[in-house]
C-alpha positions in Angstrom: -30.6 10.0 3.6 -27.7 7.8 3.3 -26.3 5.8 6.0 -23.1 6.1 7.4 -22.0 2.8 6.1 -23.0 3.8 2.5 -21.0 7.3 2.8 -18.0 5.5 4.0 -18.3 3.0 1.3 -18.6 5.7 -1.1 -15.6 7.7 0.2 -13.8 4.4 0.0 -14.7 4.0 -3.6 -13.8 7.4 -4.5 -10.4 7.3 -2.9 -9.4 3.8 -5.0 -11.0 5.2 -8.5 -8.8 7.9 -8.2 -5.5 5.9 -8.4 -6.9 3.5 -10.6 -4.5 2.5 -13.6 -6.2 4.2 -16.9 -7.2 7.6 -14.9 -3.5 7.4 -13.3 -1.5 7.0 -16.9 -3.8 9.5 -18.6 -3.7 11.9 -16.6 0.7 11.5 -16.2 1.6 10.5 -19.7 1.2 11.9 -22.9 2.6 11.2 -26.6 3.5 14.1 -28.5 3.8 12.6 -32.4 5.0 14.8 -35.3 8.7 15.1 -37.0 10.0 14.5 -33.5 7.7 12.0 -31.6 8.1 12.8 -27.5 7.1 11.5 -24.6 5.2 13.7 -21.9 5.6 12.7 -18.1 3.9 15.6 -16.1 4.7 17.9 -19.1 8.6 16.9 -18.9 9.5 15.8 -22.5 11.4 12.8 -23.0 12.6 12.6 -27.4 12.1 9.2 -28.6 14.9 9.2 -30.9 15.1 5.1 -31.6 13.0 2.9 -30.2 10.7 2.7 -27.0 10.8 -0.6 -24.9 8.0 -1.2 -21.7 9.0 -3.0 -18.4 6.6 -3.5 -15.8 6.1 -5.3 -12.5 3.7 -5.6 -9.7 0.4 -6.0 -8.9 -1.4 -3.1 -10.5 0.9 -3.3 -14.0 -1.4 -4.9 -16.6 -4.2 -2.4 -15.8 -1.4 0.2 -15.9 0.6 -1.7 -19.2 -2.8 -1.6 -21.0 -3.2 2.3 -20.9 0.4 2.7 -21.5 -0.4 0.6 -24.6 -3.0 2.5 -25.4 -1.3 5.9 -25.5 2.1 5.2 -26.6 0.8 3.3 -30.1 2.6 2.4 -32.9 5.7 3.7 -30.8 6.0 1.2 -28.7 8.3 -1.7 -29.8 7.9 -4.3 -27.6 7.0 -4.8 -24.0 7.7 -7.1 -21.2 5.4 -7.2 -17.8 5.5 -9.7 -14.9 2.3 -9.8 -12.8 0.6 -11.7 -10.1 -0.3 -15.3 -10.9 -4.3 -15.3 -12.0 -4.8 -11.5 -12.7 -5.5 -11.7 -15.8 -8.1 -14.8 -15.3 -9.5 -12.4 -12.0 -9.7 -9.0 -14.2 -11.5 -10.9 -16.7 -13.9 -12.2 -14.4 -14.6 -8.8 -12.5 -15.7 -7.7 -16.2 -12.7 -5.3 -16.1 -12.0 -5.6 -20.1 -10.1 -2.1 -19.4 -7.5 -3.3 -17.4 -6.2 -5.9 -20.0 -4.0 -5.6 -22.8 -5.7 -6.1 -26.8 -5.4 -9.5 -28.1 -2.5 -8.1 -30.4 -0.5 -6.2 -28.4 3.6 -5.9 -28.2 4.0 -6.6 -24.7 4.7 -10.0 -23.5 3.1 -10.9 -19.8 4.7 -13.3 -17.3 2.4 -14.2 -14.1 4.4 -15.5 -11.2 4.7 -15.3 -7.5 2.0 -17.3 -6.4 0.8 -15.8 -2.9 3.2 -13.0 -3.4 5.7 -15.1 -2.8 8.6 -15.5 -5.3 8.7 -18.4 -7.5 10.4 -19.6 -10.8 7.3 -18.1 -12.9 8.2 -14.6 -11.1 12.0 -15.6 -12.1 11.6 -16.5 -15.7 10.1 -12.7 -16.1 12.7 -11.3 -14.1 15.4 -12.7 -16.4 13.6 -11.5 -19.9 13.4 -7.5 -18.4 17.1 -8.1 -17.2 17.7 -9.7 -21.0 15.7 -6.9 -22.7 17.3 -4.2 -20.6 21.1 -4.9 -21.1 20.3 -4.9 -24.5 19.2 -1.1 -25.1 21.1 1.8 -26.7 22.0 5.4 -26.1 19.6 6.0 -28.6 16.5 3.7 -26.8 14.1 5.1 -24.0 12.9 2.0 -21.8 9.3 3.1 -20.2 9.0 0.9 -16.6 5.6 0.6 -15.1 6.4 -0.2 -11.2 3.7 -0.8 -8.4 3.7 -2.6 -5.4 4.2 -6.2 -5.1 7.1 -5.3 -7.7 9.5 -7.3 -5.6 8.1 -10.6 -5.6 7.6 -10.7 -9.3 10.7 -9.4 -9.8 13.3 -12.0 -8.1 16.6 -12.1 -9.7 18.6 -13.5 -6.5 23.2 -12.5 -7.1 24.4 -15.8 -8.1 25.2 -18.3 -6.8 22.3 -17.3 -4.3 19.3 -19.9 -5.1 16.1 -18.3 -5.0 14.9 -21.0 -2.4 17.6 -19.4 -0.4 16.5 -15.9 -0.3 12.8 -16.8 0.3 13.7 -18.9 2.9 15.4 -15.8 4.6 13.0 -13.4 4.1 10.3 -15.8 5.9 12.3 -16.0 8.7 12.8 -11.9 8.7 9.1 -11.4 8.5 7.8 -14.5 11.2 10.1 -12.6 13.4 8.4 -8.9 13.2 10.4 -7.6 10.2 9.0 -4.9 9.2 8.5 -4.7 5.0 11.2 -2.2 4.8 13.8 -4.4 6.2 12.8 -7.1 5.0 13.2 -4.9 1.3 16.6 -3.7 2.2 17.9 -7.6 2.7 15.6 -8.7 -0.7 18.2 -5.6 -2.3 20.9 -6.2 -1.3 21.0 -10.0 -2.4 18.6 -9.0 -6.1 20.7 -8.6 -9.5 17.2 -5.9 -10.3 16.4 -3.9 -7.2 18.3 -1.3 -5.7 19.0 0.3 -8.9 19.8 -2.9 -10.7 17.5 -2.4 -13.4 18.3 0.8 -14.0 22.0 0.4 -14.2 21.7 -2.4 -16.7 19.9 -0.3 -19.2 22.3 2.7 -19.0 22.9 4.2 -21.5 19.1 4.2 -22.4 16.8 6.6 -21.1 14.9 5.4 -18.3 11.9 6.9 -17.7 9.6 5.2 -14.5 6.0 5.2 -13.6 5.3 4.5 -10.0 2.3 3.6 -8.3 3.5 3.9 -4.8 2.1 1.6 -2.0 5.0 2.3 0.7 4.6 4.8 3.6 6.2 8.2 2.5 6.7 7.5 -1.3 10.5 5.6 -0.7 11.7 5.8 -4.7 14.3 3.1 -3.2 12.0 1.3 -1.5 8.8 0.8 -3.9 9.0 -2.7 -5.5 12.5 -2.7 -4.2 13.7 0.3 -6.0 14.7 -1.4 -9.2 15.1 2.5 -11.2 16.3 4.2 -8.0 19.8 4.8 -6.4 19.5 2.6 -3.2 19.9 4.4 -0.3 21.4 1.6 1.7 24.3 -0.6 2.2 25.5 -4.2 2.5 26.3 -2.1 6.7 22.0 -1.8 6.8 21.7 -5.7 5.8 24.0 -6.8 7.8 22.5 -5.0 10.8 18.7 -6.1 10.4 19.5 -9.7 10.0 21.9 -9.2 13.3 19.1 -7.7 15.2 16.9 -10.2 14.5 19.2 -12.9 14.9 19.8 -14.7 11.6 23.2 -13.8 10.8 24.6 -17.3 12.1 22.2 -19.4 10.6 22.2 -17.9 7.1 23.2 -19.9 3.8 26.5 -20.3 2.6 25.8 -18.2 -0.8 24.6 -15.6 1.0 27.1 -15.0 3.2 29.3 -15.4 0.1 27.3 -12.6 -1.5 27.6 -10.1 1.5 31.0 -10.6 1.9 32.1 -10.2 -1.9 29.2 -7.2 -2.1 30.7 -3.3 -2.3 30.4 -1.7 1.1 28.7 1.7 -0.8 25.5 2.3 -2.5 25.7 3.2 -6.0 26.9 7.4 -6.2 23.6 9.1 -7.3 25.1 10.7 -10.3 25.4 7.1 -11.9 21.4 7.5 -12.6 21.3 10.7 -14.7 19.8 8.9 -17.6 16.6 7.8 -15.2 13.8 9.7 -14.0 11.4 8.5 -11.6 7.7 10.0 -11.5 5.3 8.7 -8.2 1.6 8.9 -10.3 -0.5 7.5 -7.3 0.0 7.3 -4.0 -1.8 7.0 -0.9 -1.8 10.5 -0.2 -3.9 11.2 -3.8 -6.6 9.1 -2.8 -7.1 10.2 0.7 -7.1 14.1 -1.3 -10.0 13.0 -3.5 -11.8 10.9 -0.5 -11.6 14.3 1.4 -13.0 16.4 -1.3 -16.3 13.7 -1.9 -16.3 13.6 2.1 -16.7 17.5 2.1 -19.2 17.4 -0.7 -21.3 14.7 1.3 -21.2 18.1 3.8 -19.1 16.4 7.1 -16.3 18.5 7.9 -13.1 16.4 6.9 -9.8 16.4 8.3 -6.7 14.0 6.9 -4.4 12.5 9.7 -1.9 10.9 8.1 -0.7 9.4 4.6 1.5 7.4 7.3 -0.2 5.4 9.4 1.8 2.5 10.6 3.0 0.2 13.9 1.5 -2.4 15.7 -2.3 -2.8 14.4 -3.6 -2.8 18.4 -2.0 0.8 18.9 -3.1 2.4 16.3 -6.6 1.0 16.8 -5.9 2.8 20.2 -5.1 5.8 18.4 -8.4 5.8 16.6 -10.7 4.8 19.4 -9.0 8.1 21.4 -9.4 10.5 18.7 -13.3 9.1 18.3 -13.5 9.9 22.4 -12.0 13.2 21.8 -14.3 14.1 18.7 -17.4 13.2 20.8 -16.5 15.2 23.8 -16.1 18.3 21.5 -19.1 17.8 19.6 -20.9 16.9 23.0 -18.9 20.3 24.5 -17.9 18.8 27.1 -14.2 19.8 25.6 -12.9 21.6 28.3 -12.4 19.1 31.1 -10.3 17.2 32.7 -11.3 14.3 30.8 -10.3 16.0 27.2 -7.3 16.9 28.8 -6.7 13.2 29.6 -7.7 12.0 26.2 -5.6 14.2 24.2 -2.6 13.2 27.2 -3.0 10.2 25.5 -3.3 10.2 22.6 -0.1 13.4 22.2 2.1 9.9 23.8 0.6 7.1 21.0 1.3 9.6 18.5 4.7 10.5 19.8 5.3 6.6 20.2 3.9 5.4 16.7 6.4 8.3 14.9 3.5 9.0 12.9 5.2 11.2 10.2 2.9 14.7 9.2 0.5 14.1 12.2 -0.1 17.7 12.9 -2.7 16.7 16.4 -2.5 20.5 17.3 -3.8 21.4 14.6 -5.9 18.8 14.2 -7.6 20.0 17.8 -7.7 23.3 17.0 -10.4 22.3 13.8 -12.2 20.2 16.7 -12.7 23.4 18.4 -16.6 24.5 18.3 -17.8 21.9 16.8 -21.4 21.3 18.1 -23.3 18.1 18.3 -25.0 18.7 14.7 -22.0 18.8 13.0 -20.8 15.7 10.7 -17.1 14.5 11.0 -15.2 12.9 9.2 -11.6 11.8 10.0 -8.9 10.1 6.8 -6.0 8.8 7.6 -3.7 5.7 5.2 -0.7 4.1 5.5 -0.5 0.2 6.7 0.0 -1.4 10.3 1.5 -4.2 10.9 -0.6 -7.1 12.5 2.4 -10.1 14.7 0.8 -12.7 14.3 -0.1 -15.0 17.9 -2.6 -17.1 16.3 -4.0 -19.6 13.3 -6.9 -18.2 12.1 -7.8 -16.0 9.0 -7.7 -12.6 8.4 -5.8 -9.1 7.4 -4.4 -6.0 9.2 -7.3 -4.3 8.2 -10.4 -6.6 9.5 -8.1 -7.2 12.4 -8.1 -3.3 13.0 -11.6 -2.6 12.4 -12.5 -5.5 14.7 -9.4 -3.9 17.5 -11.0 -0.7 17.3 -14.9 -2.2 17.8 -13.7 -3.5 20.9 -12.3 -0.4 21.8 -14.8 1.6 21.4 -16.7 -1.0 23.4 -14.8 -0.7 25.9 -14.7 3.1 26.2 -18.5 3.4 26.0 -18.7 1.0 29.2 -16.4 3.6 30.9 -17.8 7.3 29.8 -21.3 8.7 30.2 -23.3 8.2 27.1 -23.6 12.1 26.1 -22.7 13.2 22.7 -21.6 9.8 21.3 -23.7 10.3 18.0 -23.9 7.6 15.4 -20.3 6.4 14.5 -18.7 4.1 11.9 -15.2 3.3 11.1 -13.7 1.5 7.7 -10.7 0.1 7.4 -10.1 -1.0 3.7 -7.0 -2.1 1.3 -6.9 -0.3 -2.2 -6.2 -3.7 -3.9 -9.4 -5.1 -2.6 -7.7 -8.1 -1.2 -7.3 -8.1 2.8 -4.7 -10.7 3.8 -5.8 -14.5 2.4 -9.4 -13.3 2.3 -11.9 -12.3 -0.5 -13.0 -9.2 2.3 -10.6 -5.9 1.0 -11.5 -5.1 5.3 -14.7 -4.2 7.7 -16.9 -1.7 8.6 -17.2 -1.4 13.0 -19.8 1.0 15.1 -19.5 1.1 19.0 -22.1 -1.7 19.1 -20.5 -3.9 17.3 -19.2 -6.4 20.5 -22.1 -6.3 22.4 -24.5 -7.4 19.6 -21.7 -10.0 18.6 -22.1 -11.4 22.5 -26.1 -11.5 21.7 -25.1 -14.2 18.3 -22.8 -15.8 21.3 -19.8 -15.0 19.2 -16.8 -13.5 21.1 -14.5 -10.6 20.0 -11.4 -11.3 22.2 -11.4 -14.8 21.6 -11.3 -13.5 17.8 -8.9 -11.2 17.7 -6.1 -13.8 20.1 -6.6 -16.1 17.1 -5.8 -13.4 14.3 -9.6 -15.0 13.2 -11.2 -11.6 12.3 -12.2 -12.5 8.9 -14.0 -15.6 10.4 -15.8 -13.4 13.1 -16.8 -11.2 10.5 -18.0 -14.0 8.4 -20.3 -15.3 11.2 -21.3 -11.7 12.7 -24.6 -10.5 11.3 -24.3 -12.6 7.8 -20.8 -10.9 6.9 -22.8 -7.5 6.7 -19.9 -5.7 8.1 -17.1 -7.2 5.5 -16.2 -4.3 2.5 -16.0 -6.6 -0.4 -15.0 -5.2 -3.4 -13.6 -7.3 -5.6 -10.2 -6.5 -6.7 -9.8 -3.0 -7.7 -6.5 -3.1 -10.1 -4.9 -1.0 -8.2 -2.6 -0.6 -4.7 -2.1 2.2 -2.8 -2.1 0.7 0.8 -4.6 1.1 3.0 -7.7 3.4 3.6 -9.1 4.0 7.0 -12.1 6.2 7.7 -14.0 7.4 10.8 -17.6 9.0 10.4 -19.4 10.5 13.5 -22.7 12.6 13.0 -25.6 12.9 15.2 -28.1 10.4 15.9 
């Protein structure tokens, strides 16, 4: 039989095929040819009457540009894509011919923003898709490919902002606890592009956008930015994050020029009729088709949340309670005082962590009768957020597998031993790339700390350090690293807990 590891592994896998780029576009986007060539987006036809341009930007957008390619033809005219420096080099090397575009194709590819970090590569594409989209017609349909790490390679900084300048900011937002939709309402509100930018320079053209969505509840505004959809905030909202973190008296002179000269309101909605906006993957789509091979593997399967998110040390505390409160069911032992506790707590961390859709009532209720023999298995997704203390290496989600190790560690020193069964949990990101690491996360099991202690290496004095990638490279040969290699694709994170019997 398979081990728990490999089952995890596999559900993992599953869940980031899923919203991979050439089963995503085929399955959302059609060509209809004939007299009258159309466009099908989820069986919504879009006439090309004149000619059909392709923008794209992000990190998943040259797998996604090469099926759009691929389908679209002889229709397409010409194309312009800005992706992460080395992609193409990366995809190449990972054997992954089906994510690039043919040596003759129409669409022109910019690689930029080195680190995901905004740089003048990322600025030079930014300015062709402006050039390219102020130039369309009534008649014209511009196709736009968006997925995350969209805003990076798409920095077009209000003049006479320098892009310097803006970086600069958003550094100081995030070294301060910003979280990434703050810090994308500020990038907005200072970007010629996002916030609807893009899609107010191509009017009158019909846009039509493609999202791969890698943002906590889908945001159209906030994916990549928002660069097709009517922003949903104001110069007010900017103003107010970089006062509560305290930058608005040492911010440069062009920007406070900018926010001062800036309109007050958002954009009116009805000035994007001519765009529609189609999410094609999301988190919540690979957690649905993880589920379904979970189920087939025979555990019985229950998804948390699409929306996982907060400070990466409570939600590992989230995860280690639910664990606790699985094996007391299973162990039937579910009636006690000490369930009663357990779910105490974890009904607060919920409450505290606003987790949005986390139904724990009803999750409890399909924990009821569960004996020993049964297999769980417990999905959730979304991304925490990891404030960095120290100087080593890792990611949020090696830092939460790691977190929850030494919870679980902790837990077992303090409850009786019965019904524990054999336990695993992933944590995994769908781009295969976990913070500056080559790991895309970990693997963890309750015994994970205590055999660490026996190779004299210590968690704690890991995890002050934010140096879980280094533990993980050190503990047992790197066994418990999920390498993948990079997958193409980006639908934040994955996290998985497996508990069957021993």
């Amino acid at each position: 039989s398979m081990s728990l590891r490999e089952h995890a592994l596999s559900l993992f896998r599953s869940a980031v095929s899923t919203v991979c780029p050439a089963p995503m576009m085929k399955r959302a986007l059609k060509l209809q040819g004939g007299g009258c060539p159309q466009l099908l987006v989820r069986g919504q036809a879009f006439p090309l009457k004149r000619d059909l341009y392709l923008v794209g930007f992000g990190k998943a957008v040259l797998g996604m540009a090469a099926a759009a390619e691929e389908i679209l033809g002889d229709h397409l005219v010409r194309g312009i894509i800005t992706v992460p420096l080395g992609i193409k080099e990366s995809l190449q090397q990972a054997g992954m011919q089906e994510m690039l575009l043919k040596p003759h194709s129409k669409i022109q590819v910019f690689e930029g923003a080195k680190n995901n970090l905004p740089d003048a590569e990322a600025l030079k594409g930014a300015v062709a898709i402006q050039q390219l989209a102020e130039g369309l017609t009534a008649d014209d349909l511009l196709l736009v490919l968006i997925s995350g790490g969209g805003s990076a390679l798409l920095p077009s900084p209000i003049p006479p902002i320098l892009l310097e300048e803006k970086e600069k900011l958003t550094k100081m937002l995030a070294a301060r606890g910003a979280a990434i939709q703050e810090l994308n309402i500020v990038r907005k509100t200072l970007s010629v592009l996002k916030g609807g930018g893009l899609a107010q320079l191509a009017y009158p053209a019909r846009v039509v956008s493609l999202i791969l969505s890698d943002v906590i509840g889908d945001p159209l505004d906030i994916i990549a930015s928002g660069p097709t959809a009517a922003s949903s905030h104001s110069v007010q909202d900017c103003l107010q994050i970089l006062t509560k973190y305290n930058l608005l008296h040492n911010l440069p002179k062009s920007v406070e020029t900018v926010l001062s000269s800036s309109p007050t309101k958002p954009t009116a909605p009805e000035n994007y009729s001519h765009v529609s906006n189609f999410i094609i993957g999301s988190n919540t789509l690979a957690l649905d088709e993880a589920k379904h091979q979970a189920e087939g593997l025979g555990y019985t399967t229950l998804v948390l949340s699409a929306a996982i998110h907060g400070e990466v040390g409570r939600v590992a505390t989230l995860y280690c309670q639910l664990i606790r409160l699985v094996c007391l069911c299973r162990a039937s032992l579910g009636d006690g005082p000490l369930r009663e506790e357990v779910r105490g707590n974890l009904l607060q961390l919920a409450a505290e962590l606003e987790i949005p859709g986390l139904d724990l009532a009803k999750f409890l209720q399909a924990l009821q009768g569960l004996g020993p023999e049964r297999a769980v298995c417990i999905l959730a997704g979304g991304e925490p957020t990891v404030q960095l203390q120290g100087t080593g290496k890792g990611g949020r989600n090696q830092e939460l597998a790691l977190r929850v190790g030494l919870g679980l560690h902790r837990a077992q020193a303090a409850s009786s031993p019965q019904g524990r069964g054999d336990i695993i949990f992933l944590s995994g990101g769908t781009d295969g790339q976990d913070g500056p690491t080559e790991a895309a996360g970990a693997f963890c099991s309750p015994g994970l700390v205590a055999e660490a202690l026996q190779e004299g290496l210590d968690v704690e004095t890991f995890l002050s350090n934010n140096d879980s990638y280094t533990f993980f490279s050190q503990f047992q040969g790197g066994h418990h690293l999920l390498v993948t290699g990079l997958t193409g694709t980006n639908v934040m994170d994955i996290h998985a807990i497996l508990i069957r019997a021993m």
